[in-house]
VMD Tcl script that draws the C-alpha trace (Angstrom):
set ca {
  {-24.59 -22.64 28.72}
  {-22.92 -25.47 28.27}
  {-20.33 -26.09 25.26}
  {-18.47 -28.06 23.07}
  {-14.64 -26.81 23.15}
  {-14.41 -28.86 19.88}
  {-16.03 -25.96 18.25}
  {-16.21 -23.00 20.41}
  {-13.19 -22.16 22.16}
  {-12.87 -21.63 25.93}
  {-11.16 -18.36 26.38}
  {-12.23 -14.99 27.94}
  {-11.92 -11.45 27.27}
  {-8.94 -9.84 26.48}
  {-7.15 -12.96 26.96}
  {-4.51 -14.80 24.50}
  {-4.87 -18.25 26.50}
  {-7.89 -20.78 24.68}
  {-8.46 -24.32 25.57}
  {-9.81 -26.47 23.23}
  {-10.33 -29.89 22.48}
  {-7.91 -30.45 19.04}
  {-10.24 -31.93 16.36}
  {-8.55 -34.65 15.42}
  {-6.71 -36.08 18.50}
  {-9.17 -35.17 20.78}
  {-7.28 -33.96 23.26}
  {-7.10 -30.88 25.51}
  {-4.94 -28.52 24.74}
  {-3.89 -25.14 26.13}
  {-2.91 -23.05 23.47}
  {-1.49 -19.53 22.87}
  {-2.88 -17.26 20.20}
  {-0.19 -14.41 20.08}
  {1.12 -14.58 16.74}
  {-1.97 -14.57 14.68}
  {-3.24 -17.64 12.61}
  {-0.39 -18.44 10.84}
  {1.75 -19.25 14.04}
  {0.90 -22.65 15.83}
  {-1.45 -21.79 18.83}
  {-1.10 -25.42 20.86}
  {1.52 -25.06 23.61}
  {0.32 -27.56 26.26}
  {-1.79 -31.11 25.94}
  {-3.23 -31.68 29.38}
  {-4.71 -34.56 31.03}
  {-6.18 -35.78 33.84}
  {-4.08 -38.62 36.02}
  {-4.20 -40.45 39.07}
  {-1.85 -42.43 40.72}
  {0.29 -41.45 37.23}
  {-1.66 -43.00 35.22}
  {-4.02 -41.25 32.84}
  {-8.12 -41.50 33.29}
  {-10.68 -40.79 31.54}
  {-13.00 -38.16 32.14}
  {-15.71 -35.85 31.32}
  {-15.54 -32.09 30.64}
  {-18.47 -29.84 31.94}
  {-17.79 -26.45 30.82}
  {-19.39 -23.15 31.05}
  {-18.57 -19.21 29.61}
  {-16.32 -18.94 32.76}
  {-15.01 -22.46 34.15}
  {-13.59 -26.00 32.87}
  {-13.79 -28.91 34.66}
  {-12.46 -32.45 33.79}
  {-14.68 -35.03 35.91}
  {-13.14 -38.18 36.62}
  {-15.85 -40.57 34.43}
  {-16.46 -43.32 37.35}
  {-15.35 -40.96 40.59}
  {-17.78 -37.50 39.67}
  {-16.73 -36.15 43.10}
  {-12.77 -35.98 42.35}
  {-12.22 -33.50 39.43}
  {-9.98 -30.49 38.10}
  {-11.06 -27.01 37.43}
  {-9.77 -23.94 35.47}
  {-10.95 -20.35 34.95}
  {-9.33 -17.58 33.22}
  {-9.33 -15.31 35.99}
  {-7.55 -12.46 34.88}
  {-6.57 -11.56 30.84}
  {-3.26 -12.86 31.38}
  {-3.99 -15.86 34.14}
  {-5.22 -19.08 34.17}
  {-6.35 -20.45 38.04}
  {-6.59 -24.32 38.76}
  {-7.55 -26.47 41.27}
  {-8.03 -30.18 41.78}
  {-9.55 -32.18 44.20}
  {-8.86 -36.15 44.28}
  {-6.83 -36.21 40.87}
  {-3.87 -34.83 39.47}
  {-3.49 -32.35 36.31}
  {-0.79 -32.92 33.71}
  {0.69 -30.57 31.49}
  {2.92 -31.58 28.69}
  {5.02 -28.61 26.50}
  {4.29 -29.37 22.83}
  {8.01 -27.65 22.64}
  {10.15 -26.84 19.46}
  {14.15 -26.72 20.51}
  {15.08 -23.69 22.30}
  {11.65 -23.23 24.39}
  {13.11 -24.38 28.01}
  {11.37 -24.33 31.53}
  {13.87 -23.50 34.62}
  {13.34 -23.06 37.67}
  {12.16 -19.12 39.00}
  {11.56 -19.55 42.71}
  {10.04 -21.48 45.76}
  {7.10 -23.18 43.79}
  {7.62 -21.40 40.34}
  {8.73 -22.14 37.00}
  {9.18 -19.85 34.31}
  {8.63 -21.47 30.69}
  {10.56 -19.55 27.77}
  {8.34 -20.04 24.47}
  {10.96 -19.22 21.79}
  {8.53 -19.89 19.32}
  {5.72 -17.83 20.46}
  {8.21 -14.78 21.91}
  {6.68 -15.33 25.38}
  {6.73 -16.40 29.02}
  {4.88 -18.43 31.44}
  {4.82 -18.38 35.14}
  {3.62 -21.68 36.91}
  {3.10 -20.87 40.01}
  {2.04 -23.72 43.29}
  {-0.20 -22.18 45.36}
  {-0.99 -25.31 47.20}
  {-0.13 -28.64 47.30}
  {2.82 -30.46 45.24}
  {4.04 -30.47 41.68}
  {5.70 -32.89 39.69}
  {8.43 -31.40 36.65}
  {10.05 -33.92 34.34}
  {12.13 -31.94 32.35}
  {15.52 -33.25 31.60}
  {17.98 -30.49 30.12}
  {19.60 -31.34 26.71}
  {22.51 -28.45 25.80}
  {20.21 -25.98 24.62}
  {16.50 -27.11 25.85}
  {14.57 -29.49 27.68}
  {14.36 -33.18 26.29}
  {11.17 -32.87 27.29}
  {8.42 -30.82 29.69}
  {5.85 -32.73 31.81}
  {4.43 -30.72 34.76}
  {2.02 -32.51 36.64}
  {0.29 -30.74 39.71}
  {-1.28 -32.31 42.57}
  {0.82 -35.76 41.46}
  {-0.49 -37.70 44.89}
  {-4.09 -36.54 45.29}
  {-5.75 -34.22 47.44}
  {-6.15 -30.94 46.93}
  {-4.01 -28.16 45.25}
  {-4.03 -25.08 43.02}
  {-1.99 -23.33 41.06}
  {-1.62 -20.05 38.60}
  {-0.33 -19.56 35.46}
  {0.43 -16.34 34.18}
  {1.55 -15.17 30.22}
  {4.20 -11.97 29.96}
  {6.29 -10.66 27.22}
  {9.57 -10.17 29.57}
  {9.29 -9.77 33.28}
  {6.98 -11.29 35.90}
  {5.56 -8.96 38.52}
  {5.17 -10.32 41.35}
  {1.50 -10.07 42.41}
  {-0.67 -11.49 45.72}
  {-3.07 -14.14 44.41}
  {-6.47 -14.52 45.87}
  {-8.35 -17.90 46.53}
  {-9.31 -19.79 43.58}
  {-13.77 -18.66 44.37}
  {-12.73 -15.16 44.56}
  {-10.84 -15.59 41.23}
  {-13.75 -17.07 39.75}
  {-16.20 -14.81 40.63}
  {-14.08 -11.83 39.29}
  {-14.67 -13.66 35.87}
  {-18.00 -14.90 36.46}
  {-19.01 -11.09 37.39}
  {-17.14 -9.86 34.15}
  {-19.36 -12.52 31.70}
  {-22.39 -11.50 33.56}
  {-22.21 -7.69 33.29}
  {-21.17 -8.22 29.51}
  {-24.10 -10.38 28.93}
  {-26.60 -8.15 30.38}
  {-25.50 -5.50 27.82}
  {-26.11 -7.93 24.53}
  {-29.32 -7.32 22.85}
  {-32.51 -7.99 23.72}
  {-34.15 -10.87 21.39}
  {-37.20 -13.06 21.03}
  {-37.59 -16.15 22.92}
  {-37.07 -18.51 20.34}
  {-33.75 -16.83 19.48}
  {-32.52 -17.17 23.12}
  {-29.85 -20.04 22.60}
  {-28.32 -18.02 19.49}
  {-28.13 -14.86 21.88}
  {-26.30 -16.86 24.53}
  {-23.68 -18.20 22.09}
  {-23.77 -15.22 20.09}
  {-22.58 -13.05 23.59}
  {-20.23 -15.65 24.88}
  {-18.16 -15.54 21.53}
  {-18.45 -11.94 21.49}
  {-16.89 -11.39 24.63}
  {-14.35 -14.71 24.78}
  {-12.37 -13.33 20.80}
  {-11.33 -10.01 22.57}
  {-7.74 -9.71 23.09}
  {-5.96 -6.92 25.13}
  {-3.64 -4.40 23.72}
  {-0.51 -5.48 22.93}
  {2.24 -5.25 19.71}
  {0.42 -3.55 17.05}
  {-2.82 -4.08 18.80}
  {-3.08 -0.70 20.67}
  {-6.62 -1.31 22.46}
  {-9.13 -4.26 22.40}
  {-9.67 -6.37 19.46}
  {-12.29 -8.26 18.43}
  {-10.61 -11.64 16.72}
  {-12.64 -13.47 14.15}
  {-12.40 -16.27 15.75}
  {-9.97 -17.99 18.91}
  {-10.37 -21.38 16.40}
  {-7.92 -20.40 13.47}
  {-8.25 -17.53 12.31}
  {-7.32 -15.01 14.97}
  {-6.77 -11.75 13.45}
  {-8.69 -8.77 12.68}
  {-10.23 -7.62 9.24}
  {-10.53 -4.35 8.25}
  {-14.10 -5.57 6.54}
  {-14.99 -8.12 9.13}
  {-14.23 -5.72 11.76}
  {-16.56 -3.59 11.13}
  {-19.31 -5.65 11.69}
  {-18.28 -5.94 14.90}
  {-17.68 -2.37 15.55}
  {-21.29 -2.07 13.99}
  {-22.37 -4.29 16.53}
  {-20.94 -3.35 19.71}
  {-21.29 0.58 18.83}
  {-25.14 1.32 20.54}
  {-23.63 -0.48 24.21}
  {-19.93 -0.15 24.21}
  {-18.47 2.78 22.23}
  {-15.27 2.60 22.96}
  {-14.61 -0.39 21.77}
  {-16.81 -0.30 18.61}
  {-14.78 3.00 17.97}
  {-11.50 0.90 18.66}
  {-11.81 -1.44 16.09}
  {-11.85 0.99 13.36}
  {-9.07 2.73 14.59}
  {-7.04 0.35 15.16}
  {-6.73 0.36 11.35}
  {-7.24 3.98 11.18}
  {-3.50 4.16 13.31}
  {-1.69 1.44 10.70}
  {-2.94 3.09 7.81}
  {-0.15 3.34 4.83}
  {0.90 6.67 3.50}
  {-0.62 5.70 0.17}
  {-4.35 5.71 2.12}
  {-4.65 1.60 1.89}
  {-6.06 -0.05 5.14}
  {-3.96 -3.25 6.23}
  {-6.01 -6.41 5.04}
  {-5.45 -8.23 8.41}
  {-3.71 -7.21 11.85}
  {-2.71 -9.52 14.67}
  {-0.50 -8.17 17.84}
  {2.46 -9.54 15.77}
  {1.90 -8.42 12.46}
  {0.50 -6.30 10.25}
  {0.02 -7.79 6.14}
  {-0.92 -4.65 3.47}
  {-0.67 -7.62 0.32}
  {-4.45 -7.36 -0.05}
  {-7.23 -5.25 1.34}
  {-10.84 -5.34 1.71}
  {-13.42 -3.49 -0.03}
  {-14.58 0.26 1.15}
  {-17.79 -0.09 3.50}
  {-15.83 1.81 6.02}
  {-17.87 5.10 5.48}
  {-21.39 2.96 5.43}
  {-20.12 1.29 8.92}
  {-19.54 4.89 10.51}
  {-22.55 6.11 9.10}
  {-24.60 3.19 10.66}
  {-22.70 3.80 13.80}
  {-23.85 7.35 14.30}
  {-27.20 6.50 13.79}
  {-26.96 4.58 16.49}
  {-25.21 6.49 19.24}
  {-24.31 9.60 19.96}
  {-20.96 9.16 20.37}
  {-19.84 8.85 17.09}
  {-21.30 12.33 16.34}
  {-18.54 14.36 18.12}
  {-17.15 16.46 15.85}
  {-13.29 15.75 16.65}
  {-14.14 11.88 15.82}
  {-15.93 12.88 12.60}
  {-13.30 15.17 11.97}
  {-10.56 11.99 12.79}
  {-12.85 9.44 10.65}
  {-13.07 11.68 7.84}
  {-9.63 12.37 7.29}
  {-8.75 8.29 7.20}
  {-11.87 7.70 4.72}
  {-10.94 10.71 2.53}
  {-7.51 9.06 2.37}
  {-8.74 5.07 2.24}
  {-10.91 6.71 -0.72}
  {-8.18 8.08 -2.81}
  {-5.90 5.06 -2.42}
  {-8.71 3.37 -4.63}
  {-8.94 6.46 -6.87}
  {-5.13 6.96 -7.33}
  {-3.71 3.43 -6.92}
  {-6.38 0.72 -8.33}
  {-6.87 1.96 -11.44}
  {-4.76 2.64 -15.04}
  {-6.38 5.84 -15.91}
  {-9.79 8.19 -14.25}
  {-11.28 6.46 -17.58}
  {-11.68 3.23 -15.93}
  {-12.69 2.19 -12.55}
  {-10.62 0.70 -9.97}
  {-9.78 -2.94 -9.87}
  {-9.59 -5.79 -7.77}
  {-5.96 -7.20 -7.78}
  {-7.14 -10.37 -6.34}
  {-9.89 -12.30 -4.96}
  {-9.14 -11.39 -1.38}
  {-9.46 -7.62 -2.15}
  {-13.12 -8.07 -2.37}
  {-13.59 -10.04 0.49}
  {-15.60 -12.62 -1.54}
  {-12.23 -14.45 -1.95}
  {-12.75 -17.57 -4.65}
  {-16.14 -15.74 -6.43}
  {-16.71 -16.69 -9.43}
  {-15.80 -13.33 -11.25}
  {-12.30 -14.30 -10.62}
  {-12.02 -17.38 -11.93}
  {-10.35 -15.86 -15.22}
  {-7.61 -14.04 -13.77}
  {-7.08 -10.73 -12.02}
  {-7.45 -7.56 -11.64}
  {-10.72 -7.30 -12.15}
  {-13.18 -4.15 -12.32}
  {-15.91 -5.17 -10.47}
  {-19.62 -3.52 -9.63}
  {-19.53 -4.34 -5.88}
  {-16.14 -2.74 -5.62}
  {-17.30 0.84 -7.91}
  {-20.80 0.24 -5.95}
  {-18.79 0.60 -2.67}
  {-16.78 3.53 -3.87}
  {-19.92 5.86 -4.48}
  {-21.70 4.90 -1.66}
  {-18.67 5.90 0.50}
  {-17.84 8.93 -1.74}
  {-21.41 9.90 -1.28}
  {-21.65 9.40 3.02}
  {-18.02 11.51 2.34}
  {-19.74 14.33 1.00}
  {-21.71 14.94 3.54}
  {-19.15 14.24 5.92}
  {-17.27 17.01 4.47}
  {-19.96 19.70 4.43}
  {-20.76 18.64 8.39}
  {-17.32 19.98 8.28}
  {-17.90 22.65 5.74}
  {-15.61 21.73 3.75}
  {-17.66 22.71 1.13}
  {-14.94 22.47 -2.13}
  {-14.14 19.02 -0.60}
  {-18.21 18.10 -0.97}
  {-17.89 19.43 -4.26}
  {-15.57 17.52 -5.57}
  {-16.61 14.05 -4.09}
  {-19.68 14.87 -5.66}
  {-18.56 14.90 -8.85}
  {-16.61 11.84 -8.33}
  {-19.07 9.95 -7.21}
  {-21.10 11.36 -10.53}
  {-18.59 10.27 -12.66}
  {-18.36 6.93 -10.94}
  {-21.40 6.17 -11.47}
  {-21.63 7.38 -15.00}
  {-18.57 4.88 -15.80}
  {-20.36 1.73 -13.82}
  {-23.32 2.47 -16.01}
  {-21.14 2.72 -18.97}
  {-18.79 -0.47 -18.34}
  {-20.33 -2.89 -16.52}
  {-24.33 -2.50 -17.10}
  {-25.14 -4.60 -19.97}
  {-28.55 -5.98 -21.51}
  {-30.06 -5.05 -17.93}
  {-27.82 -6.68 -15.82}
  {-24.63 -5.91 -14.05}
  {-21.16 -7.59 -15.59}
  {-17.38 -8.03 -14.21}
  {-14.47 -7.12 -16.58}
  {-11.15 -8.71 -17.26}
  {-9.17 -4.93 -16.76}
  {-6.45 -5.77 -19.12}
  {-8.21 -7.25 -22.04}
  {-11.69 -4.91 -20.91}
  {-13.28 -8.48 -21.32}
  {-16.74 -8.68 -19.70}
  {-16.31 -11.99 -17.86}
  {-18.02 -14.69 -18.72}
  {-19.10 -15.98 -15.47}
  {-22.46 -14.18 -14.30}
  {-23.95 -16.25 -11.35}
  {-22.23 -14.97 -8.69}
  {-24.25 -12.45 -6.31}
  {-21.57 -10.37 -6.04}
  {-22.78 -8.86 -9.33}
  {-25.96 -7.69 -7.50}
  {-24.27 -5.40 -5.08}
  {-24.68 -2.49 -6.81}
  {-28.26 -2.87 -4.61}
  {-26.45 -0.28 -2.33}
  {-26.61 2.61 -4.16}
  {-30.38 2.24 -5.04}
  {-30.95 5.59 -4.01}
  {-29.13 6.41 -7.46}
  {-30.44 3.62 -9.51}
  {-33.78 3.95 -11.78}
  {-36.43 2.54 -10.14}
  {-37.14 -0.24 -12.70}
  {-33.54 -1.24 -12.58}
  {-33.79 -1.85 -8.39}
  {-37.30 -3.67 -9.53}
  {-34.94 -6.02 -11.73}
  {-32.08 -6.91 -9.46}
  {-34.46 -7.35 -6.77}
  {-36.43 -10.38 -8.77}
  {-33.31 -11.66 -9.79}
  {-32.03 -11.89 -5.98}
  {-35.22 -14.06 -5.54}
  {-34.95 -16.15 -8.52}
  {-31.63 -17.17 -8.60}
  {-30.21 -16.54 -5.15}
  {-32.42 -17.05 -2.36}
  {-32.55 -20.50 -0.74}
  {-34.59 -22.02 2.02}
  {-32.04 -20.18 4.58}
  {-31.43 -17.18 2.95}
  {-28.95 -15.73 0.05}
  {-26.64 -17.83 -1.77}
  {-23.26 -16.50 -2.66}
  {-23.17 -18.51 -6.09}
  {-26.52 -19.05 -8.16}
  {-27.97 -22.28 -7.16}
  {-28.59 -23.35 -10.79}
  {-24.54 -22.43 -11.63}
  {-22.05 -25.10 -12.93}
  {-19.76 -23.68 -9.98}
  {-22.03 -23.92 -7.38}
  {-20.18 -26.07 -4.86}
  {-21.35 -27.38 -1.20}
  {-19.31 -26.01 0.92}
  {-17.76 -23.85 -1.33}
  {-16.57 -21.04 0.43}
  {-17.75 -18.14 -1.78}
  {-19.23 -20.57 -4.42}
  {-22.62 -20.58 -3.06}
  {-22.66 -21.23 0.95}
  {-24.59 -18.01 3.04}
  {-22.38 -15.44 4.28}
  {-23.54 -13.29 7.25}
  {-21.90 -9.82 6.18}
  {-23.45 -9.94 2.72}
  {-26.36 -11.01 3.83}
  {-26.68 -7.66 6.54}
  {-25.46 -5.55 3.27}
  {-28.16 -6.80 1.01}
  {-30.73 -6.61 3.72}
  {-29.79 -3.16 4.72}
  {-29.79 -1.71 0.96}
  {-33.04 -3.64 0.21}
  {-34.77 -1.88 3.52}
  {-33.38 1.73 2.12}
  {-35.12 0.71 -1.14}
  {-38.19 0.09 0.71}
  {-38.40 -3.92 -0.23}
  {-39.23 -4.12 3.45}
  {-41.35 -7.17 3.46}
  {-38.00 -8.84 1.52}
  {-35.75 -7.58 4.18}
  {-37.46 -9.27 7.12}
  {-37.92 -12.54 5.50}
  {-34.67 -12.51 4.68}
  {-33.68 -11.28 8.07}
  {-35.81 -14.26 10.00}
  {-34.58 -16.77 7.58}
  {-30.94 -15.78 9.04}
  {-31.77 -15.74 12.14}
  {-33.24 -19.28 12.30}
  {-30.21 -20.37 10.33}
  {-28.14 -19.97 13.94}
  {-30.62 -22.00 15.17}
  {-29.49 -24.75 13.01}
  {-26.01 -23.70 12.02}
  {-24.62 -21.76 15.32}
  {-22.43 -18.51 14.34}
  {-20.32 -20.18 11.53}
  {-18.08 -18.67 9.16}
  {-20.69 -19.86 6.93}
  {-23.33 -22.05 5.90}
  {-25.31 -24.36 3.61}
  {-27.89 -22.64 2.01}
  {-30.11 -25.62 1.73}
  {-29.79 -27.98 5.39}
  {-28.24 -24.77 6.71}
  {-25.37 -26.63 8.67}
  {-22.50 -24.46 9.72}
  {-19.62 -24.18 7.63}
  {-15.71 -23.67 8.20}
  {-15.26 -22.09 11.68}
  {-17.96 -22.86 14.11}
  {-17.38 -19.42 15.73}
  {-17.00 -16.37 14.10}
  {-17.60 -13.28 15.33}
  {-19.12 -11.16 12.05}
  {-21.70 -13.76 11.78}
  {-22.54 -12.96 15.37}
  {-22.29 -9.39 15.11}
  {-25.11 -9.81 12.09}
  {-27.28 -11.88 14.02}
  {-27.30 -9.35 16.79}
  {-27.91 -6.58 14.34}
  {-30.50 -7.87 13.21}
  {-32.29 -8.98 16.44}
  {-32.13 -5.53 17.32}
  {-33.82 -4.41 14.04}
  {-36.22 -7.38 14.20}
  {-39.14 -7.37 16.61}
  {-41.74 -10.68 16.85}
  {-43.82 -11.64 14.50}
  {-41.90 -10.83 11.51}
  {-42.86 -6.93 11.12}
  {-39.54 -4.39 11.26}
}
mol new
graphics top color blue
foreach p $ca { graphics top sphere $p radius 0.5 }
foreach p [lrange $ca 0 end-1] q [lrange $ca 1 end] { graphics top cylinder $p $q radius 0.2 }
display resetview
C-alpha cells in the first residue's frame, strides 16, 4: 500500500518515532510523540542533499519503509524503516540525508563515542543515539553556554553509501550489536505481515479500507512506558495521541476475537489509574494522566461484547477484576454526578459525554442527559448479571433496583410528548434544543422500552438523521447543523456502531445493515477519519483514527456480501 504521510503517519508498532510530511510546510519531519498531544511532536526536519545542496525528491512509502528518490537520478535514494520500537535504520545510496534539531534552549547534542552522538531533548525528557554504521557524517553544531546554536547532522555528506541507527531512551543507552540494514527490515516487514494476516476477513470491494484500516491499527500502538503499563492503542500518531477511556474501547472491542491481550490491556490500563472516587481518567498518555472530564459508561456493554466474542474474557478472575472496576466506575456516577437519588446524574461538560459541542449543551452545563441515564442502566443491567455469575446475589439485587429506579426517573424527567428531552440540572429546564441525535440514545435499552416507543425513535432516526452516508450527529434540517461541525452534524463511527448494535438487539435488522454498508462505503470515500460529511462523505479532522477503524472492522466481521447479516 502505498501512502500519503500528509495524512497517515509513518510509524510502527509500539513505537513513539512518526514521520510525516507537516501540512503546511511540507516538509519531512521526524517527530516524537512521548508527551501526548499537547506537547510538540516535531524534533527533526530532514532532507535530502547532494553535494550540500538540497534536491528535490520523491517519497515512495510503504507500512514498513520510506524512501526519498532523488526526482531526476531514481537510482540514488535514502531509505528508513522502524526496525525495532525504539530504532529507526537508514541507508543511502548516491545522496546524503540531513537532519536538522527543531531545538528549544537546553536540548544539546555531544559527542558519546567513535561514530555516536547522543541528543538530550529537554523538552521531550528524552534521548537519542545516532549511531554511523557506515560511511561518514557531517555535525554542525556550534555550542552556545548552555546549548547548541544550532544542530545539523547530515549523513553520508559526500555520496556513496552509508547507514546509520537511531535509537530513543529515557536515560541510558545499552549498547547493542546492530544487524544489516535487510535483516532489520525484514524483522519489521515480518511483524506488519503476521499482524495483517490476523485483521478481519472482508469483501472484495472493501479491500483498500481493510489495508488502511490494519496498517493504522498496528502503526498507533505504543509500548509500555510512564503511566502506560502495556500496549496502547493511540487515537491517532497525527495529533491526538492519547488514549480514551470511550474511544478505547472500540479498539479493545476490536482487537478482542484475535489478540486478547491487548484488547484486555486497553481497558485496564484505565482499570489500574482509576480514582478512589470510581471515575475513569478521561485521557492517558505515557506522561500524563487528566481526571477534569470523563467519558460516558459503555464500559460494561464493551466487556459484554468482548465475551461474546472470545473466550478469554470469560475467566472468572477477569470477570471477577472487571466487575469490581465497573461496580466502582458505576457508583462514581451514582454518588458524585448527581444533587440528590431524586435526579439523575449530570453531565458537567460537553466532553463528559463524548459528543463534545452537541447541541444539548449549548445552554450551559451540567446537564441531565438521556444518553448518559441510558448508559447507566444498560451498564447497571450487564452488572447484574455480572454479579450473580459471581453470586453475589444481594449485589444483583440491588443493581436491579437501581437500574428500576433509573429508568422510572428517565421516563419521568426527560420523556416528554413522545420524545426524549435534555435538562438544564440547575434550573430543571428541559432544553430547548432537540435536534441533536444524542437524544435518541436511549435506543440501547430497547429491551426495556415499550415497543411502540422503539417503533417511534426508530422513524425519527430515519427522518431526521440519516443521510446518504449514514447517521448525522445534528438533524440535517437544524439551524445548528454545521459542515464540518464536529458534533453538529458530521458521522461519527462509535455512535454509529452503538446505534447499529441497539437497533440489531431490537430486531430493526434490515436498518442495521443498511446502515452498516452505508458506513462501510463511507471509508471508501472518506478513509478512517475522525469523522465525516454526511452528505459527499469526505473525511473530516484527523485522517486516521483508530475508533473509526476499529468500527469498520467490527462491522466487516458482522457483515457478510450482499447486504444480509
Amino acid at each position: 500500500m502505498n501512502m500519503n504521510i500528509a495524512d497517515i503517519p509513518f510509524s510502527r508498532y509500539g513505537s513513539y518515532f512518526a514521520l510525516s510530511l507537516d501540512r503546511k510546510t511540507g516538509h519531512l519531519m521526524l517527530r516524537d510523540l512521548h508527551g501526548g498531544d499537547e506537547a510538540p511532536s516535531n524534533i527533526f526536519e530532514l532532507r535530502l542533499m547532494q553535494s550540500g545542496v538540497p534536491i528535490d525528491y520523491d517519497l515512495d512509502v510503504t507500512e514498513t519503509r520510506l524512501r526519498l528518490v532523488h526526482r531526476d537520478q531514481p537510482q540514488q535514494w535514502a531509505e528508513l524503516c522502524i526496525s525495532d520500537e525504539d530504532v529507526i535504520r537508514g541507508i543511502m545510496n548516491g545522496v546524503s540525508l540531513q537532519l536538522t534539531a527543531l531545538k528549544s534552549r537546553y536540548d544539546s547534542l555531544m559527542p558519546y563515542g567513535a561514530g555516536q552522538w547522543e541528543y538530550h531533548l529537554y523538552t521531550k525528557e528524552i534521548k537519542l543515539m545516532f549511531t554511523v554504521l557506515s560511511g561518514e557524517v557531517d555535525v554542525d553544531a556550534p555550542w552556545s553556554t548552555v546549548g547548541n546554536e544550532r544542530i545539523a547532522i547530515t549523513f553520508n555528506p559526500d555520496g556513496g553509501d552509508s547507514s546509520f541507527a537511531i535509537e530513543s531512551y529515557k536515560t541510558v543507552w545499552s549498547r547493542r550489536e546492530y544487524d544489516d540494514y535487510s535483516a532489520a527490515y525484514e524483522r519489521v516487514r515480518q511483524h506488519y505481515e503476521q499482524w495483517l494476516k490476523q485483521m478481519t476477513a472482508v469483501p472484495e470491494r472493501f479491500e483498500p479500507s481493510r489495508q488502511l484500516a490494519s496498517y493504522i491499527t498496528w502503526s498507533c500502538v505504543v509500548h509500555p512506558e510512564g503511566q502506560l503499563k502495556d500496549y496502547a492503542m493511540y487515537m491517532s500518531k497525527n495529533w491526538m495521541f492519547n488514549i480514551w477511556s470511550w474511544d478505547n474501547c472500540f479498539n479493545a472491542l476490536m482487537l478482542s476475537s484475535q489478540r486478547p491481550e491487548l484488547a484486555l490491556a486497553q481497558l485496564e490500563i484505565f482499570m489500574a489509574h482509576q480514582d478512589r472516587s470510581g471515575i475513569y481518567a478521561d485521557f492517558i498518555n505515557d506522561k500524563f494522566i487528566s481526571f477534569n472530564c470523563c467519558k460516558p459508561p459503555i464500559h460494561a456493554w464493551a466487556f459484554a461484547q468482548m465475551r461474546q466474542r472470545n473466550v478469554l474474557f470469560n475467566d472468572p478472575a477477569i470477570v471477577a477484576r472487571v466487575y469490581d472496576s465497573l461496580k466502582r466506575a458505576t457508583n462514581y456516577w451514582l454518588e458524585h454526578r448527581r444533587s440528590d437519588v431524586k435526579h439523575l446524574p449530570v453531565y458537567n461538560h460537553g466532553n463528559d459525554s463524548g459528543w463534545d459541542n452537541a447541541s444539548i449543551f449549548h445552554d450551559g452545563i451540567p446537564v441531565e442527559a438521556p444518553d448518559l441515564a441510558a448508559h447507566l442502566i444498560r451498564q447497571i443491567d450487564i452488572l447484574s448479571d455480572m454479579a450473580v455469575e459471581l453470586g453475589l446475589i444481594g449485589e444483583a439485587k440491588k443493581w436491579n433496583e437501581t437500574a428500576d429506579e433509573l429508568y422510572r426517573m428517565l421516563m419521568e424527567r426527560l420523556y416528554m410528548e413522545g420524545t426524549f428531552v435534555a435538562r438544564y440540572a440547575p434550573e430543571h429546564r428541559i432544553i430547548a434544543q432537540q435536534d441533536s441525535l444524542i437524544l435518541l440514545m436511549p435506543l440501547v435499552i430497547g429491551y426495556r422500552l415499550p415497543p411502540d416507543l422503539t417503533d417511534r425513535l426508530v422513524q425519527v432516526l430515519i427522518e431526521k438523521f440519516e443521510a446518504p452516508y449514514g447517521l448525522c450527529t445534528e438533524s440535517k434540517d437544524s439551524q445548528l447543523y454545521k459542515d464540518n461541525g464536529y458534533w453538529l452534524g458530521p458521522i461519527w463511527a462509535p455512535v454509529t456502531y452503538l446505534f447499529i448494535d441497539a437497533l440489531q438487539n431490537n430486531g430493526y435488522n434490515e436498518l442495521a445493515a443498511s446502515l452498516a454498508n452505508k458506513f462501510m462505503e463511507l471509508t471508501l470515500v472518506g478513509g478512517m477519519a475522525e469523522n465525516f460529511d454526511p452528505f459527499s462523505g469526505k473525511g473530516l479532522v484527523d485522517p486516521a483514527f483508530t475508533w473509526t477503524l476499529s468500527v469498520f472492522l467490527l462491522l466487516a466481521e458482522r457483515f457478510a456480501g450482499g447486504g444480509e447479516w
